[in-house]
mmCIF file of the N, C-alpha and C atoms, coordinates in Angstrom:
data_MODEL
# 
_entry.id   MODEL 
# 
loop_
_atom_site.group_PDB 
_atom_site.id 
_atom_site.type_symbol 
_atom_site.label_atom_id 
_atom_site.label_alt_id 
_atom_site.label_comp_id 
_atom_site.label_asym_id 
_atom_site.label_entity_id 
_atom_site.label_seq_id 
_atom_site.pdbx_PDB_ins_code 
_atom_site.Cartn_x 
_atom_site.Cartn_y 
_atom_site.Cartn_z 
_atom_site.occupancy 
_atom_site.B_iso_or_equiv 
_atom_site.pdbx_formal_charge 
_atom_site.auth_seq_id 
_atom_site.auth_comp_id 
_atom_site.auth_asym_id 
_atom_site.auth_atom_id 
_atom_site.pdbx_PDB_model_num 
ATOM 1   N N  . UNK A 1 1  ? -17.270 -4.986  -0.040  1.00 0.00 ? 1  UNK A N  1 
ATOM 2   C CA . UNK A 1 1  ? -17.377 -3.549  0.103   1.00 0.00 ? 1  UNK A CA 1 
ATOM 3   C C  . UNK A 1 1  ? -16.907 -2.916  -1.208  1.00 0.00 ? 1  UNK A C  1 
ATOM 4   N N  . UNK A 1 2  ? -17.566 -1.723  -1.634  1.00 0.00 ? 2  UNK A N  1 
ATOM 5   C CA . UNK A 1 2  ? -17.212 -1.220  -2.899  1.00 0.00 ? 2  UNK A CA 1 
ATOM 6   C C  . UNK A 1 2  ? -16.253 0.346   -2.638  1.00 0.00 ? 2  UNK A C  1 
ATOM 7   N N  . UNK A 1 3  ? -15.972 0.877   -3.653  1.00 0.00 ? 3  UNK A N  1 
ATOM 8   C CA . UNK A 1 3  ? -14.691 1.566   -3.844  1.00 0.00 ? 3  UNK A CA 1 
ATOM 9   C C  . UNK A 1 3  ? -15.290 2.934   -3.431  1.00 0.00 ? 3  UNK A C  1 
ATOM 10  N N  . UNK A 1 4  ? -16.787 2.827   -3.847  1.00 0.00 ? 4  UNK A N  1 
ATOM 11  C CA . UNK A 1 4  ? -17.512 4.259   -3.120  1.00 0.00 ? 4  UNK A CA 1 
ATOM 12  C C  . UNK A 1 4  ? -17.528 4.294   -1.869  1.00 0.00 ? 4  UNK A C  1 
ATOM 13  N N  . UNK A 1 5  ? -18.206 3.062   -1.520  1.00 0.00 ? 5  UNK A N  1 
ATOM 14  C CA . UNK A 1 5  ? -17.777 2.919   0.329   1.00 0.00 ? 5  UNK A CA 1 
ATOM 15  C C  . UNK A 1 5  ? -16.873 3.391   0.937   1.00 0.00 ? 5  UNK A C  1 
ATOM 16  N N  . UNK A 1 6  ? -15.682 2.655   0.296   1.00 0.00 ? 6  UNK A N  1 
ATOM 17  C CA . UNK A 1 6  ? -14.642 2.779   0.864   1.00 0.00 ? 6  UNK A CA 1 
ATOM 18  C C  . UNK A 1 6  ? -13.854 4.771   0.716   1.00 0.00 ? 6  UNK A C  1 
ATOM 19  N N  . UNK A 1 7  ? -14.495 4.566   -0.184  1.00 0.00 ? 7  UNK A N  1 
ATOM 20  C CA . UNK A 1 7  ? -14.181 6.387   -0.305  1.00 0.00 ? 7  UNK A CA 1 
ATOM 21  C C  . UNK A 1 7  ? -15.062 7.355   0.188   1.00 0.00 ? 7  UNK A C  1 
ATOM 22  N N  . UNK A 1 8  ? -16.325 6.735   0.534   1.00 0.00 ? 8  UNK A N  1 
ATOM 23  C CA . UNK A 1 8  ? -16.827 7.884   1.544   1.00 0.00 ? 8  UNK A CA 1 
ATOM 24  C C  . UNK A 1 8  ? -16.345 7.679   3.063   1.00 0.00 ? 8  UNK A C  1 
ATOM 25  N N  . UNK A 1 9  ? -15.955 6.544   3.337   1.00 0.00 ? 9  UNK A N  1 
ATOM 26  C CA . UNK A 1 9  ? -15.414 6.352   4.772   1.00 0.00 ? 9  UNK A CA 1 
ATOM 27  C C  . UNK A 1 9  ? -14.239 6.785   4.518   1.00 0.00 ? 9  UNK A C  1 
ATOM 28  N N  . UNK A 1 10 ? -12.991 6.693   3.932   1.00 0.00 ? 10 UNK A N  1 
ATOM 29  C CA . UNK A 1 10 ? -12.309 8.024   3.759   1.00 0.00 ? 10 UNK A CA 1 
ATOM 30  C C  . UNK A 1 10 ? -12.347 9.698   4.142   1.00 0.00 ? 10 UNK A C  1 
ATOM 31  N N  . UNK A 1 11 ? -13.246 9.748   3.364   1.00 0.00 ? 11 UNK A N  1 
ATOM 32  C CA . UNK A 1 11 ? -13.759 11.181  3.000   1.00 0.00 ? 11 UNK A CA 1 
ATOM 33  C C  . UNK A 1 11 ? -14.177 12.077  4.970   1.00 0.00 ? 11 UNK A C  1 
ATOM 34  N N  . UNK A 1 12 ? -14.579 10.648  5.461   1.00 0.00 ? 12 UNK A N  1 
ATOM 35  C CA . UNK A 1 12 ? -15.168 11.330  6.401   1.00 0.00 ? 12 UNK A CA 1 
ATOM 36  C C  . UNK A 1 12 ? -14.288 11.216  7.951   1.00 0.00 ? 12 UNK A C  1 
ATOM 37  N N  . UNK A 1 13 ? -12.955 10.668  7.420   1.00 0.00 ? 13 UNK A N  1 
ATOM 38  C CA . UNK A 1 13 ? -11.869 10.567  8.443   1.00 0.00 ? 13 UNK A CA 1 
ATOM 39  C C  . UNK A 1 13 ? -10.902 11.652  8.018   1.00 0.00 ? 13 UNK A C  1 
ATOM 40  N N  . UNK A 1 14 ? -10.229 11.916  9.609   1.00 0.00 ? 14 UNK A N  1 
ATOM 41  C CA . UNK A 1 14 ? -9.610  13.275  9.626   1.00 0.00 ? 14 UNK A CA 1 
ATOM 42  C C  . UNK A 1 14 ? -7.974  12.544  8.957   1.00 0.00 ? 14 UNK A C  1 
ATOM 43  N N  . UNK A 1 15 ? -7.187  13.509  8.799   1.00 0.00 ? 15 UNK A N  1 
ATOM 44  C CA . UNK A 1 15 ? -5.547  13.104  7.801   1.00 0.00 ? 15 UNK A CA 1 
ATOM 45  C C  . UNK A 1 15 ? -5.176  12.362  9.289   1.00 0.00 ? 15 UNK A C  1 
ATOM 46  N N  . UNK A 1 16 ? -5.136  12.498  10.145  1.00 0.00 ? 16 UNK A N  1 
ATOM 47  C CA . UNK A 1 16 ? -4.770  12.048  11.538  1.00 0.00 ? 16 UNK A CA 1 
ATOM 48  C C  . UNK A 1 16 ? -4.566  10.096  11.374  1.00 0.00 ? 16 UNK A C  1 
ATOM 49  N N  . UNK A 1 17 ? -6.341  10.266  11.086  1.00 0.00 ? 17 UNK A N  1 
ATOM 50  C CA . UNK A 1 17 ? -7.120  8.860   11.201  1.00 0.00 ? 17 UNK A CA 1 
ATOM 51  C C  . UNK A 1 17 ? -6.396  8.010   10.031  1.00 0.00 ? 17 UNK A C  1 
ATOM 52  N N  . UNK A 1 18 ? -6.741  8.810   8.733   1.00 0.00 ? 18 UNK A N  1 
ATOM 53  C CA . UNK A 1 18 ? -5.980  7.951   7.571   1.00 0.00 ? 18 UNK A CA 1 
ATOM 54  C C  . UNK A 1 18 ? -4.527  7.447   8.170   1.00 0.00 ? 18 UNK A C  1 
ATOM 55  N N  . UNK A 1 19 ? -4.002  8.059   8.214   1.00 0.00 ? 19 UNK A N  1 
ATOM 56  C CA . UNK A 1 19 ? -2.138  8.024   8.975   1.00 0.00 ? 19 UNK A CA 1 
ATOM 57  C C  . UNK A 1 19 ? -2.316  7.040   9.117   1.00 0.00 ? 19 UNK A C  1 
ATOM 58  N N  . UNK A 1 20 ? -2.582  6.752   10.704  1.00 0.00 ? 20 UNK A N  1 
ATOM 59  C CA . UNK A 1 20 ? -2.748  5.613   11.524  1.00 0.00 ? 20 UNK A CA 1 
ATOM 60  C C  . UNK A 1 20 ? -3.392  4.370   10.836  1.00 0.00 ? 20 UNK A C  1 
ATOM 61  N N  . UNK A 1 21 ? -4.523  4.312   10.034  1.00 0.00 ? 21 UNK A N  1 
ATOM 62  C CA . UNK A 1 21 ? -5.139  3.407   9.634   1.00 0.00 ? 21 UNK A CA 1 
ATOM 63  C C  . UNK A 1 21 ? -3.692  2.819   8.331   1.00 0.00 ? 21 UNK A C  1 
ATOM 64  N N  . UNK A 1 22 ? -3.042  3.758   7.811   1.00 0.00 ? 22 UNK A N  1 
ATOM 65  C CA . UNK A 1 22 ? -2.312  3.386   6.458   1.00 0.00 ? 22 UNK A CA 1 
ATOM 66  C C  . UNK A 1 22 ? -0.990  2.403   7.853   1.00 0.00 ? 22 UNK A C  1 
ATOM 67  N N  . UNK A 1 23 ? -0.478  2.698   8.254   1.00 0.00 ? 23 UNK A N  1 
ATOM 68  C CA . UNK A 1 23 ? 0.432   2.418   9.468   1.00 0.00 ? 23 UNK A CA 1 
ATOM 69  C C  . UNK A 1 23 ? -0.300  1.242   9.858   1.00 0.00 ? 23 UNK A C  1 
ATOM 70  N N  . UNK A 1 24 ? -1.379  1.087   10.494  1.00 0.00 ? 24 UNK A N  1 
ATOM 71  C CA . UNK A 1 24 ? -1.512  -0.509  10.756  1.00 0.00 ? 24 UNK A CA 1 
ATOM 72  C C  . UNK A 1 24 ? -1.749  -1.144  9.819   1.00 0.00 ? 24 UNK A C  1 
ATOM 73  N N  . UNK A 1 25 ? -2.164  -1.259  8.580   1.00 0.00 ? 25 UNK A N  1 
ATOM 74  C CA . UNK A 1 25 ? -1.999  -1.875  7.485   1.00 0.00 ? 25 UNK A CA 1 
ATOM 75  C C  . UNK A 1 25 ? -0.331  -2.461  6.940   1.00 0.00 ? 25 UNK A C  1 
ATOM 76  N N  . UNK A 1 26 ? 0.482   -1.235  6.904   1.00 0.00 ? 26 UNK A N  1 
ATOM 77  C CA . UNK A 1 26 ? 1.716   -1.241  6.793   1.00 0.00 ? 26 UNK A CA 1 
ATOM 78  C C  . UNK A 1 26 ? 2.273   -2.292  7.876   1.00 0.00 ? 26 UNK A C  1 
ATOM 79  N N  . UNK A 1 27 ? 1.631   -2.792  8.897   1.00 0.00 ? 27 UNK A N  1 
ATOM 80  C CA . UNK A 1 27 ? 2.166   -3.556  9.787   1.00 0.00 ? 27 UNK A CA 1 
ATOM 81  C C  . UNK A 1 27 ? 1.780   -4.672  9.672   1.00 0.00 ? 27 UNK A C  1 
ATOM 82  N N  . UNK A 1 28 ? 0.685   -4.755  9.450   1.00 0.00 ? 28 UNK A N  1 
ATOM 83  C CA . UNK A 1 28 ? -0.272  -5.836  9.492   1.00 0.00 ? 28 UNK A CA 1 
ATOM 84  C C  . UNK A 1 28 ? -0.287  -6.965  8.305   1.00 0.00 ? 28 UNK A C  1 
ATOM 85  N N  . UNK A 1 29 ? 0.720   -6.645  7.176   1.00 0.00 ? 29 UNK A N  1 
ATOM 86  C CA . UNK A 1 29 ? 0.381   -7.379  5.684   1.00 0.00 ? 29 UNK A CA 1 
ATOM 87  C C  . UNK A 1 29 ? 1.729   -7.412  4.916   1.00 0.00 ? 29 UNK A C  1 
ATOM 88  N N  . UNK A 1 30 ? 2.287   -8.090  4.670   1.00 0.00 ? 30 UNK A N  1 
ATOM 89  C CA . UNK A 1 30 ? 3.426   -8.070  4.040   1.00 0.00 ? 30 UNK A CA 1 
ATOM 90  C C  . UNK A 1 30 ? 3.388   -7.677  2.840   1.00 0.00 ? 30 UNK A C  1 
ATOM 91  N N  . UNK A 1 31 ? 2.459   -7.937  1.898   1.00 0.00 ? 31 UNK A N  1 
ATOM 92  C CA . UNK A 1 31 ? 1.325   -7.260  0.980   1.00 0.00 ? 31 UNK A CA 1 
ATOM 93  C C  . UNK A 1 31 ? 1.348   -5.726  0.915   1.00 0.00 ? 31 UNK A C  1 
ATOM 94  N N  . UNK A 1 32 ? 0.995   -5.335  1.843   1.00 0.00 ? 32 UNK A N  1 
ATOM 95  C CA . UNK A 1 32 ? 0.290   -3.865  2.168   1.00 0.00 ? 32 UNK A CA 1 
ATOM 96  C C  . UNK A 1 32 ? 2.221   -3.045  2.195   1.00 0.00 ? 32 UNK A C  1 
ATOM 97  N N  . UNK A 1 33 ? 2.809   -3.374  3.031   1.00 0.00 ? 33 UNK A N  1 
ATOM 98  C CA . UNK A 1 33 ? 4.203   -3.125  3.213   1.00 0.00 ? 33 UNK A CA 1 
ATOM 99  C C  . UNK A 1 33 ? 4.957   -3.175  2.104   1.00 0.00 ? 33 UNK A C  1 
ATOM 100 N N  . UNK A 1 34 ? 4.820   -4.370  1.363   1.00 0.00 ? 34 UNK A N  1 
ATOM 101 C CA . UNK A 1 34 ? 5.407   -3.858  -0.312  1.00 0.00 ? 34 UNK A CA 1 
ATOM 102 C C  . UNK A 1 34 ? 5.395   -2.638  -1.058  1.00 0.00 ? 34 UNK A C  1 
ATOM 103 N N  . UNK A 1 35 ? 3.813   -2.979  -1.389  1.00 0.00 ? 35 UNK A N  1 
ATOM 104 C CA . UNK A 1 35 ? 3.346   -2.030  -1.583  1.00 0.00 ? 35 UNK A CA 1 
ATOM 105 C C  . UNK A 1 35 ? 3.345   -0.274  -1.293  1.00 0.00 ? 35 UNK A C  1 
ATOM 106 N N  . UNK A 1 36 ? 2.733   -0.027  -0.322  1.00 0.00 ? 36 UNK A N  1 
ATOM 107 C CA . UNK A 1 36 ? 3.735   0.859   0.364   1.00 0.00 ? 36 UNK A CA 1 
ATOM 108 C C  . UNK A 1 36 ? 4.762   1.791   0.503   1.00 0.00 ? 36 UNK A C  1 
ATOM 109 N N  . UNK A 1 37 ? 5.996   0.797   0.354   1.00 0.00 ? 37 UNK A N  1 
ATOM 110 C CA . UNK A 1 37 ? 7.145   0.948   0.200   1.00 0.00 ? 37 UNK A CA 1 
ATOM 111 C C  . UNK A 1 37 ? 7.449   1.074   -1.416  1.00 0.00 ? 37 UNK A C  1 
ATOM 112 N N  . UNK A 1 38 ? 6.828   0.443   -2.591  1.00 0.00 ? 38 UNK A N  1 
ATOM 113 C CA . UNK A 1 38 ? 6.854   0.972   -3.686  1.00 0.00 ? 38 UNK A CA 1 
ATOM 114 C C  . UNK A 1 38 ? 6.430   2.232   -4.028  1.00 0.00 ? 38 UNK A C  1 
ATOM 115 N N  . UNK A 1 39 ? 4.862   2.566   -3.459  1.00 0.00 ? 39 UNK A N  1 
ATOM 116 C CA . UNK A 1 39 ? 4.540   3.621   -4.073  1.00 0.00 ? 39 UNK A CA 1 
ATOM 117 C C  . UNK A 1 39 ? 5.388   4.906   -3.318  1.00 0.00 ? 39 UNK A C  1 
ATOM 118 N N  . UNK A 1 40 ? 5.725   4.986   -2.317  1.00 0.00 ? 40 UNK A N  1 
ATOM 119 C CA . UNK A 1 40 ? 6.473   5.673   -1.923  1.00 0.00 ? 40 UNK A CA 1 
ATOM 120 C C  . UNK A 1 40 ? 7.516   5.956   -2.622  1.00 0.00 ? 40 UNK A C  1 
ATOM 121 N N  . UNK A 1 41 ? 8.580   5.089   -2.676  1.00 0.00 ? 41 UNK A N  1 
ATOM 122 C CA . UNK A 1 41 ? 9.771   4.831   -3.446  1.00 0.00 ? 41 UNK A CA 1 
ATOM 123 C C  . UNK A 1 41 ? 9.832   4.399   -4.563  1.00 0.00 ? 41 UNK A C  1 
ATOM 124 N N  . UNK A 1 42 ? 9.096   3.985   -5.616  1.00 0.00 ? 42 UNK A N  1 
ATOM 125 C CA . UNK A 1 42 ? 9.092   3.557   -6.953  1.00 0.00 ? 42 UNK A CA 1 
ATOM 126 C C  . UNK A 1 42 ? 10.281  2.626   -7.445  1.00 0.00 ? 42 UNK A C  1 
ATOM 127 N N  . UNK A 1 43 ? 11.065  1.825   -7.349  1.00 0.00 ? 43 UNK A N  1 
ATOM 128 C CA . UNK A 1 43 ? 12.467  1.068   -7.811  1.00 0.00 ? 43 UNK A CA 1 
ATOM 129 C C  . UNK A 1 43 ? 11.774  -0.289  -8.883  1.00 0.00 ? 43 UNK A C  1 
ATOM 130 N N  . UNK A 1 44 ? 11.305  0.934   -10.444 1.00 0.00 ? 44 UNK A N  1 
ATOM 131 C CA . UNK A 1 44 ? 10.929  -0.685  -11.501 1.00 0.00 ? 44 UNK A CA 1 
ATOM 132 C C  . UNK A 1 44 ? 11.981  -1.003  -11.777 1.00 0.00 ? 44 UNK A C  1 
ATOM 133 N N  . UNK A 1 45 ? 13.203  -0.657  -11.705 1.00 0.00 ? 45 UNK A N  1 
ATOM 134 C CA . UNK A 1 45 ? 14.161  -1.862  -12.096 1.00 0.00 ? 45 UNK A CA 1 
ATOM 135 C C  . UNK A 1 45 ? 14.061  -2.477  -11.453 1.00 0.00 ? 45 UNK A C  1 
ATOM 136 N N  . UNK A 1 46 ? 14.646  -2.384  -9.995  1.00 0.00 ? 46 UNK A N  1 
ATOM 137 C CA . UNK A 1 46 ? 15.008  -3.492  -8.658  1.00 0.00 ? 46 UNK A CA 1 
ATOM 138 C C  . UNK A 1 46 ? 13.641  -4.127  -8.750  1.00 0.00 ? 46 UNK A C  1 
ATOM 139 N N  . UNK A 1 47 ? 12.852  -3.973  -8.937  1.00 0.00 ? 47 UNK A N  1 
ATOM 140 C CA . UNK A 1 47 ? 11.196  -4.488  -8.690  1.00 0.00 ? 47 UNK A CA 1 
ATOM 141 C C  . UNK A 1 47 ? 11.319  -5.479  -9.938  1.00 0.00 ? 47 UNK A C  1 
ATOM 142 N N  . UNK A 1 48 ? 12.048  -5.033  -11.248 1.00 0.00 ? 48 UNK A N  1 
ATOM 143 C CA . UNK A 1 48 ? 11.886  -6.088  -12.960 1.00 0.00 ? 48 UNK A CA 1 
ATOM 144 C C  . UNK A 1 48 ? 12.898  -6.871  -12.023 1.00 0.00 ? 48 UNK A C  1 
ATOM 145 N N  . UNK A 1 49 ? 13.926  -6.619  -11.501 1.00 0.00 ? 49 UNK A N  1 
ATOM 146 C CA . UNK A 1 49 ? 14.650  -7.622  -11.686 1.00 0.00 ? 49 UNK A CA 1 
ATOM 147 C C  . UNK A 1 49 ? 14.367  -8.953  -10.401 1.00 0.00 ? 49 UNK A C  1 
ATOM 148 N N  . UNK A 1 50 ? 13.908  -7.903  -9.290  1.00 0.00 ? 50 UNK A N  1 
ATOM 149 C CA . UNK A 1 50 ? 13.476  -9.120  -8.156  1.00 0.00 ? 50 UNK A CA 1 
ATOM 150 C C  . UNK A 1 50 ? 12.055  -10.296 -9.065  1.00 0.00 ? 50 UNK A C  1 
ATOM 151 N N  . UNK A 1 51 ? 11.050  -10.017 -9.918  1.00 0.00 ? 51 UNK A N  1 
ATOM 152 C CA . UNK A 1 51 ? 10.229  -10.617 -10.382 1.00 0.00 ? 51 UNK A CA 1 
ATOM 153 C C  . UNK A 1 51 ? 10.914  -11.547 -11.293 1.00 0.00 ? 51 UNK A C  1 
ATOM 154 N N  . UNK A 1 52 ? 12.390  -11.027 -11.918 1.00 0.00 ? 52 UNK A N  1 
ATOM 155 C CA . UNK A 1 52 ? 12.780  -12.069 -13.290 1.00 0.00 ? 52 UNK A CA 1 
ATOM 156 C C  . UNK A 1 52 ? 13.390  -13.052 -12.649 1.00 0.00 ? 52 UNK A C  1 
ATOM 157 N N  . UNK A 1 53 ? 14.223  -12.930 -11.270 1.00 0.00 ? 53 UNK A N  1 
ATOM 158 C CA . UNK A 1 53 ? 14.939  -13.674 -10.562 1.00 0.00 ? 53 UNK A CA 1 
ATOM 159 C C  . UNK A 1 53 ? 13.828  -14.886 -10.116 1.00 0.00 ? 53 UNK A C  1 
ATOM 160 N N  . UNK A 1 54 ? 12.705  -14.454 -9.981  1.00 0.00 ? 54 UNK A N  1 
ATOM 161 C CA . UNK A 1 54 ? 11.224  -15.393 -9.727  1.00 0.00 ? 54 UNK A CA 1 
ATOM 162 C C  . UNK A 1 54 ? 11.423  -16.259 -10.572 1.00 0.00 ? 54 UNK A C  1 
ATOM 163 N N  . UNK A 1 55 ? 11.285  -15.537 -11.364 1.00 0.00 ? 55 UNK A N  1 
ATOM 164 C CA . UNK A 1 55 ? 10.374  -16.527 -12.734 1.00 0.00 ? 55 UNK A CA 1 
ATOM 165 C C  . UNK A 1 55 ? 11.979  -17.346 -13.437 1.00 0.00 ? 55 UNK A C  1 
ATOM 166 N N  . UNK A 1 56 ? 12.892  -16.699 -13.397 1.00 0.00 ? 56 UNK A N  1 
ATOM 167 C CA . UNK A 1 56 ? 14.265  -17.853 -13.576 1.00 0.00 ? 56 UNK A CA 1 
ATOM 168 C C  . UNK A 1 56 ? 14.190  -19.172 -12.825 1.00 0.00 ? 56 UNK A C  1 
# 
């Protein structure tokens, strides 16, 4: 599926629908829940330092 797709099926759901759809995603993906929770909250340090602790 492409990014237009996906943005006219957007386009044509009410703020209600998005909600809910972002919420089961948020549940559904540990992935999606990171995420998420970053863009919401932004933490690039805690985020540099959980990745350097990786790669140590």
């Amino acid at each position: 599926m492409s990014k237009s797709t996906i943005k006219k099926l957007l386009q044509s759901m009410t703020k209600a629908e998005i909600v809910e759809m972002a919420l089961e995603l948020y549940s559904a993906r540990k992935e999606a829940k990171e995420y998420l929770e970053f863009y919401a909250c932004p933490d690039e340090k805690g985020k540099l330092e959980e990745y350097k602790s990786i790669i140590r």
